[in-house]
Backbone as CSV, one residue per row, in Angstrom:
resi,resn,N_x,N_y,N_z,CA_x,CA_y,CA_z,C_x,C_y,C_z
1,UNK,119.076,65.828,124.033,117.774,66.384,123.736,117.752,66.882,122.286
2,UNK,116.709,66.856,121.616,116.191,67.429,119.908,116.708,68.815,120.502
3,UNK,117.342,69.062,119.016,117.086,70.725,119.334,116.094,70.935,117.834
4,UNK,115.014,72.106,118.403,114.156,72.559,118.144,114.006,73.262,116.610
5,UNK,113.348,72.979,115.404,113.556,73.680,114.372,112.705,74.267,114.498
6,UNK,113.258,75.829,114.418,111.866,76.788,114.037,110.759,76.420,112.928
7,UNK,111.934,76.562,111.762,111.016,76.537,110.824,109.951,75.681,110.846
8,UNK,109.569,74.586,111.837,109.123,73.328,111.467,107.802,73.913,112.349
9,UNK,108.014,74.531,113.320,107.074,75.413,114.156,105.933,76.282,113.363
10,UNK,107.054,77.333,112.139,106.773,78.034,112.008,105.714,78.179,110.577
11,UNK,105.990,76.977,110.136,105.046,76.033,109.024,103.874,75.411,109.922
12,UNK,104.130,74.947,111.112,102.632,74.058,111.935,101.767,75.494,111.965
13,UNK,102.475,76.695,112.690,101.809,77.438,112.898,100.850,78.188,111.677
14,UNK,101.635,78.736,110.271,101.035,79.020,109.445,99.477,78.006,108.871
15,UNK,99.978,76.452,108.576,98.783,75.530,108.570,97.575,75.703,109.515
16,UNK,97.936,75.810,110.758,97.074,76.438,111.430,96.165,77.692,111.043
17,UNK,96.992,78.891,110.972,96.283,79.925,110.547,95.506,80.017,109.251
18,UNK,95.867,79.191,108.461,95.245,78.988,107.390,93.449,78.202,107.593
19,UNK,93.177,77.340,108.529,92.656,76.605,108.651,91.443,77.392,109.780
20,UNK,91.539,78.884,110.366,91.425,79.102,111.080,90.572,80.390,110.275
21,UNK,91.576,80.825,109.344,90.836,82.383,108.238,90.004,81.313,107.218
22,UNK,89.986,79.914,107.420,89.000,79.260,106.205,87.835,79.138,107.373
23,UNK,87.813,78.439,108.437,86.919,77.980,109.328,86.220,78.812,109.931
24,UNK,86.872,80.073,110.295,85.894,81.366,111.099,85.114,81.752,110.063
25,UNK,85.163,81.991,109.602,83.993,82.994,108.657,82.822,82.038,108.040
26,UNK,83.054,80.591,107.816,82.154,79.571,107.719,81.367,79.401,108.392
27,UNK,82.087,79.173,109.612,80.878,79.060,110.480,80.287,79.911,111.073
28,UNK,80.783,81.483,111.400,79.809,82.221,111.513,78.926,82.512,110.825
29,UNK,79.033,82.349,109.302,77.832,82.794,108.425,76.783,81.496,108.425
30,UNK,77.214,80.368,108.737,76.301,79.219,108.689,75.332,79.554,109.939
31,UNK,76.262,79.466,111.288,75.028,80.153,112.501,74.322,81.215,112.274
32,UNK,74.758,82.179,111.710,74.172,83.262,111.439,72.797,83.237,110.312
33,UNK,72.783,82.236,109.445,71.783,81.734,108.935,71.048,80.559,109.204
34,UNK,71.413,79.787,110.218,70.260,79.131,110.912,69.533,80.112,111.628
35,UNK,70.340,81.216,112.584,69.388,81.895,113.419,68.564,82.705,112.920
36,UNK,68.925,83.139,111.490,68.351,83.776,110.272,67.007,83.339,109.844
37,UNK,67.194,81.991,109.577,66.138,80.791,109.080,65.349,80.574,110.009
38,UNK,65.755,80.149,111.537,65.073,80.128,112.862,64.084,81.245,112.870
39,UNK,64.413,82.572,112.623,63.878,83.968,112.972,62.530,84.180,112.144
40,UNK,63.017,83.958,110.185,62.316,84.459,109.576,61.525,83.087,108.972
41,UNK,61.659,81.960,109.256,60.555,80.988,109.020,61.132,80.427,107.712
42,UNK,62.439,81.103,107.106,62.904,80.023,105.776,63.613,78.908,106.252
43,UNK,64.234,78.722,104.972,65.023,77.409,104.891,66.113,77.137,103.869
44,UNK,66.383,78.303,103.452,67.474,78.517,102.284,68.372,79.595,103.167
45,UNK,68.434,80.361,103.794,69.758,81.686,104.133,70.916,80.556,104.501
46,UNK,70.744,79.791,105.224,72.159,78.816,105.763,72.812,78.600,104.591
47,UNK,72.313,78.246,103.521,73.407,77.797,102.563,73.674,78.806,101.943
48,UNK,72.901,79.623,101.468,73.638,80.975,100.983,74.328,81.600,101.921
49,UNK,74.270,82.174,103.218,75.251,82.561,104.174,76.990,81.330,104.375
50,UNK,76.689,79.883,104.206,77.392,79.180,104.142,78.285,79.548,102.905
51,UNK,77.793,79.634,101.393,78.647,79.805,100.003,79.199,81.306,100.779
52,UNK,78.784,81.966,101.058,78.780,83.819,101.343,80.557,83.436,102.247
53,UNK,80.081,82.729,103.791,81.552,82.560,104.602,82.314,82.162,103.740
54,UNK,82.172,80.507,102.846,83.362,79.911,102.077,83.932,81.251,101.508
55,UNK,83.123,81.847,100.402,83.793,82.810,99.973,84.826,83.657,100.413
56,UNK,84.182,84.390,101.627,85.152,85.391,102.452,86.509,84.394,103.102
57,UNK,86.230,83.291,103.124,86.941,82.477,103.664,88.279,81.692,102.865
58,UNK,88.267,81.943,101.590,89.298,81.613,100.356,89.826,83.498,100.218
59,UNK,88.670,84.170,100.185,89.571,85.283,100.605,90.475,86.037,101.048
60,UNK,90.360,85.519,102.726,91.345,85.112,103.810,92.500,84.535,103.475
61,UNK,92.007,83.360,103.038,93.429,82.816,102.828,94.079,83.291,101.986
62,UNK,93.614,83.988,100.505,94.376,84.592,99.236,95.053,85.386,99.922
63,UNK,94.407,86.228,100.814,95.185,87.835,101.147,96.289,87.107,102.124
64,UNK,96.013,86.510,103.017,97.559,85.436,103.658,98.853,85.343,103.158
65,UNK,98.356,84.396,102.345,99.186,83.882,101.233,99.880,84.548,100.411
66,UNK,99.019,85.581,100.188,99.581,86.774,99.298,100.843,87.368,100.002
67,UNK,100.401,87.437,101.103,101.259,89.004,101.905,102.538,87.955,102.622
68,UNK,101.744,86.636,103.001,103.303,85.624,103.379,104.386,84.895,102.324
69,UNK,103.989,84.420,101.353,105.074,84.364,99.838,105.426,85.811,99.084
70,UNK,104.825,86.939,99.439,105.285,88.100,98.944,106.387,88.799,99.656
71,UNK,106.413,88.032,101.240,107.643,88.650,101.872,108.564,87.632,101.510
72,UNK,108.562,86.630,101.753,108.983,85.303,101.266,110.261,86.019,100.124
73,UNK,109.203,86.205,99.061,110.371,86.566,97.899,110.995,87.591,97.507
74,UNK,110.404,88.711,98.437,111.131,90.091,98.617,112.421,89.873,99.530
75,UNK,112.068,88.927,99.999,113.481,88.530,101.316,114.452,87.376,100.468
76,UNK,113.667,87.175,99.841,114.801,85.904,99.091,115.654,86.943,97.913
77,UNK,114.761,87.752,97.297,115.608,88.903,96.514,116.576,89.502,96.946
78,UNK,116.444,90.183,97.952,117.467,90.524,98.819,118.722,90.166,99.328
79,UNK,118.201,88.457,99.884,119.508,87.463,99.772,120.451,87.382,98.562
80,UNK,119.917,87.468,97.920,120.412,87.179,96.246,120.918,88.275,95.110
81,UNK,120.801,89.191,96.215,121.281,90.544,95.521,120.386,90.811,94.304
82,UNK,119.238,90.833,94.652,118.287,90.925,93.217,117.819,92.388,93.773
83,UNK,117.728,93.048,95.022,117.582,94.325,95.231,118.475,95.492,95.029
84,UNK,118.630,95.907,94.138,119.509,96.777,94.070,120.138,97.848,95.546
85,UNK,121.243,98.561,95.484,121.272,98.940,96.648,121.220,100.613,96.294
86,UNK,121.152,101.911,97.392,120.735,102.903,96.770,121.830,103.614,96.571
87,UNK,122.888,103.292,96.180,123.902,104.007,95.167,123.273,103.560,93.750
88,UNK,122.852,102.215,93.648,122.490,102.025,92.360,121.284,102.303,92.078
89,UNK,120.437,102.765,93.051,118.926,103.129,92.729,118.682,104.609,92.412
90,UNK,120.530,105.426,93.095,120.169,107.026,92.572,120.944,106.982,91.386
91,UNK,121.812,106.044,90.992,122.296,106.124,89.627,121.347,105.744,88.574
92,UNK,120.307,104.956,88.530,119.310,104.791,87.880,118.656,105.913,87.781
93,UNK,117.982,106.577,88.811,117.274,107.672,88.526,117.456,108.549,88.040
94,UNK,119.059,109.470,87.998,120.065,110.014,87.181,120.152,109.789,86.165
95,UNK,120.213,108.611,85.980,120.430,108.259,84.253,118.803,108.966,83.292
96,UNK,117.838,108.151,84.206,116.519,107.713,83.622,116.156,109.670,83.685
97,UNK,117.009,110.375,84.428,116.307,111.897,84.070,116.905,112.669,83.314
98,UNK,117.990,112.432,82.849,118.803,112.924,81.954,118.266,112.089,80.490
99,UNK,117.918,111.101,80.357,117.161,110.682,79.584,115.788,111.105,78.779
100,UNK,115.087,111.831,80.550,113.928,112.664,79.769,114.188,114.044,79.210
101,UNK,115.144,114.362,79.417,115.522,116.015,79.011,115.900,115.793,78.041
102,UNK,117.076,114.722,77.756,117.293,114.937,76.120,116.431,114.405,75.443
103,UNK,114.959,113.766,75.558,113.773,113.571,74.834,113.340,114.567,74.670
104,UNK,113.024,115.688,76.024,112.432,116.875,75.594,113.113,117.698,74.631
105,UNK,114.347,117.771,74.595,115.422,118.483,73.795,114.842,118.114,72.415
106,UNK,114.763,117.073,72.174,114.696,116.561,71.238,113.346,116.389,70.424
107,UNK,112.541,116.446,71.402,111.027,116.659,70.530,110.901,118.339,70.233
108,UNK,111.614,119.013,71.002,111.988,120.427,70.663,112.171,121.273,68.988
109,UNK,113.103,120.180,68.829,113.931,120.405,67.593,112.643,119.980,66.690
């Protein structure tokens, strides 16, 4: 039997969701402006409610995208020792405050 790759899952699934924060908000604003247009006797709200969903709808996906390649490379940093660890994050801060005192010392003078 195949054995099963997540990852391969876990990419169908994201394509999916992508296709899903583009498509909901489209088409609710498109129905929402036929019944609009239906109601008030125009013939223009559908396509402006239509540009209105696309919009919110590239939105969706930015903020996605954003927050799923942003863990992406916070986790790949990590792998890679690009995160410092916090012996070295209180030795930084140590340094960086002893740094401001002898500035103040020094604008003193």
């Amino acid at each position: 039997m195949h054995k099963f790759n997540r990852n391969v899952y876990q990419s169908l699934t994201m394509i999916g969701q992508f296709g899903i924060n583009m498509l909901v908000p489209v088409l609710i604003c498109s129905f929402l402006g036929i019944f609009l247009d239906k109601k008030l006797g125009t013939s223009y709200l559908v396509i402006i409610l239509f540009f209105v969903g696309a919009a919110a709808g590239f939105w969706n996906i930015y903020r996605f995208s954003k927050n799923i390649f942003g863990k992406q490379s916070s986790d790949s940093a990590y792998l890679h020792k690009g995160r410092h660890t916090s012996e070295e994050k209180k030795k930084g801060r140590e340094a960086e405050h002893e740094n401001t005192h002898s500035e103040d010392e020094q604008n003193l003078i």
